[in-house]
C-alpha positions, 0 to 999 in steps of 0.5 A, a space after each residue: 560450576 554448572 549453571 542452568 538458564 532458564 528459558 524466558 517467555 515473551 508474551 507479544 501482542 499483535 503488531 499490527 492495529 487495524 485502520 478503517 476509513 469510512 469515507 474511504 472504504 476500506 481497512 488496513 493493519 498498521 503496524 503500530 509505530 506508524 501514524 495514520 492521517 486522513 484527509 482529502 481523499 487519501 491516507 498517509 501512514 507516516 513513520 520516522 523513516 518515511 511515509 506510505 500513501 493510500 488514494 482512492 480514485 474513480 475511473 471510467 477505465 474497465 480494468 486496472 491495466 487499463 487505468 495503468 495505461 492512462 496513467 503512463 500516458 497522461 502523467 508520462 511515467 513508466 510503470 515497470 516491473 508489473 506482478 499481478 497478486 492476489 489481495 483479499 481474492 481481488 486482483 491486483 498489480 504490484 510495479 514501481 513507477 518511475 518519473 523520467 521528467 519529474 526526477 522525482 524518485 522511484 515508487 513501490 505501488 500497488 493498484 487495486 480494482 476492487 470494483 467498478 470504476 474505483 482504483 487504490 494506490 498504496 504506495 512509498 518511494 521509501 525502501 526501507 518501507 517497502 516490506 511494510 508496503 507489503 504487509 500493508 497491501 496485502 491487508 488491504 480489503 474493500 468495504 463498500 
């Protein structure tokens, strides 16, 4: 006997839902089995397998790596691994800062400078979670 499969068609909704933070300003697409929580000035995107932070700094450094350096220096970490990338035509720096006095463990960050004297950080110490980092940063757009 000859049998014919029928081919099966899928209709998929976007993945993603779309985050805005007033208070915060900025948007982000989520993928949807992430929950998102605000308060005091930064957003945790959690998930069963771990958890994404986003924070909002003001600065007095010009640039993002200078804001870097000050980082290092004053809460002496090292950051490593520096890419800069292009997020929403903003540049950024993509590292993994690692904590040799803490211990605690290593983190995927990003750092935006999206205007003056602001910086964001996304960032998780997770892996499994570091291409949703990705997807996530790279959604990332600034709405002062």
């Amino acid at each position: 006997n000859f049998h014919l499969n029928k081919p099966t068609f899928y209709f998929q909704q976007s993945s993603n839902q779309t985050y805005k933070s007033k208070a915060m300003k900025f948007s982000i697409n989520v993928p949807y089995n992430y929950d998102v929580v605000e308060k005091f000035g930064s957003v945790t995107i959690n998930t069963e397998n771990g958890t994404i932070l986003i924070g909002r700094n003001g600065t007095n450094y010009k640039n993002v790596e200078e804001y870097i350096s000050g980082l290092q220096e004053m809460n002496k970490v090292s950051v490593i691994d520096r890419k800069k990338v292009q997020i929403n035509n903003k540049e950024a720096i993509s590292a993994t800062i690692q904590h040799p006095i803490s211990k605690l463990p290593d983190e995927k960050i990003y750092f935006l400078y999206p205007g003056s004297w602001v910086v964001f950080t996304i960032s998780t110490s997770f892996p499994s979670l570091f291409p949703d980092l990705d997807q996530i940063a790279q959604s990332f757009k600034y709405t002062p």
